[in-house]
C-alpha positions in Angstrom: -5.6 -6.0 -10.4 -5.3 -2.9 -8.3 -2.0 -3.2 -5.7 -2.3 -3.8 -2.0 -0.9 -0.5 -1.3 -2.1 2.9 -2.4 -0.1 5.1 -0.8 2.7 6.9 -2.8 6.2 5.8 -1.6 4.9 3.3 0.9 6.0 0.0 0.6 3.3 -2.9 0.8 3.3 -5.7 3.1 1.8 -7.8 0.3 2.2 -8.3 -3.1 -0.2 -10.0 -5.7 1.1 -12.8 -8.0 0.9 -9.8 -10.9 2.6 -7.2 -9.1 5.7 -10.0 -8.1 5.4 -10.8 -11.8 6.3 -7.5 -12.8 8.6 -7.2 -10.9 10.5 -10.5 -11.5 10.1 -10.3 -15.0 8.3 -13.9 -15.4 4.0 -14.4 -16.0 1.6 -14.4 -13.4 1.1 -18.0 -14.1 4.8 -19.0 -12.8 4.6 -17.5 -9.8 0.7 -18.8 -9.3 2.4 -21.8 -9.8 5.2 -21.6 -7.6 2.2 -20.7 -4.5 0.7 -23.9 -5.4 4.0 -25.6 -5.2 4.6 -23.8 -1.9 7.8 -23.1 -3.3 7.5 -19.3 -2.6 5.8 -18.7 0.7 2.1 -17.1 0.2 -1.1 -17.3 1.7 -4.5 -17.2 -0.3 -6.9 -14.6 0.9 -10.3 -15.3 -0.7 -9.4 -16.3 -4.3 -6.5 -13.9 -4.4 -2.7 -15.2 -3.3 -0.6 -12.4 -1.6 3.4 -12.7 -0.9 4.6 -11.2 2.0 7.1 -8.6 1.8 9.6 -10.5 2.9 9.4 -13.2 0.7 9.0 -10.9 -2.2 12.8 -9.1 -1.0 14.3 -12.3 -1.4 12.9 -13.3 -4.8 13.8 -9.6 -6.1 17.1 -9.6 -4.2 17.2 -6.0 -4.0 15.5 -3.7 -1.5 16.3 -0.3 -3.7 13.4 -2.4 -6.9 11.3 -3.2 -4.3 10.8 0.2 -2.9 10.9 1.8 -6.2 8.4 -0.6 -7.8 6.6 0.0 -4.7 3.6 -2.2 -5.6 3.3 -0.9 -9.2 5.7 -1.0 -12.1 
């Protein structure tokens, strides 16, 4: 999947289930999973789920990974 964001050292609003994967270090599936669950906050655009920003800083903790993963690993 191609990230939300294109734009070199911009940060994207949302994040795919692969790109949050990445970046948590867990499958694709898990956090699929944890959408479905509504256990992380997501909303499903077509067939595709995408986690806000702001959900994704507090999974990753850490504002400094997020910008530097930037949507791509």
């Amino acid at each position: 999947m191609r990230p939300v964001c294109h734009d070199v050292g911009v940060t994207p609003a949302l994040y795919t289930p692969e790109e949050l994967a990445r970046l948590l270090r867990v499958s694709e599936e898990t956090i699929r999973r944890k959408c479905r669950k509504k256990e992380i906050e997501a909303r499903k655009l077509g067939r595709v789920w995408r986690i806000p920003r702001e959900e994704a800083l507090k999974l990753v903790g850490d504002e400094a990974a997020l910008q530097q993963a930037g949507g791509r690993a």
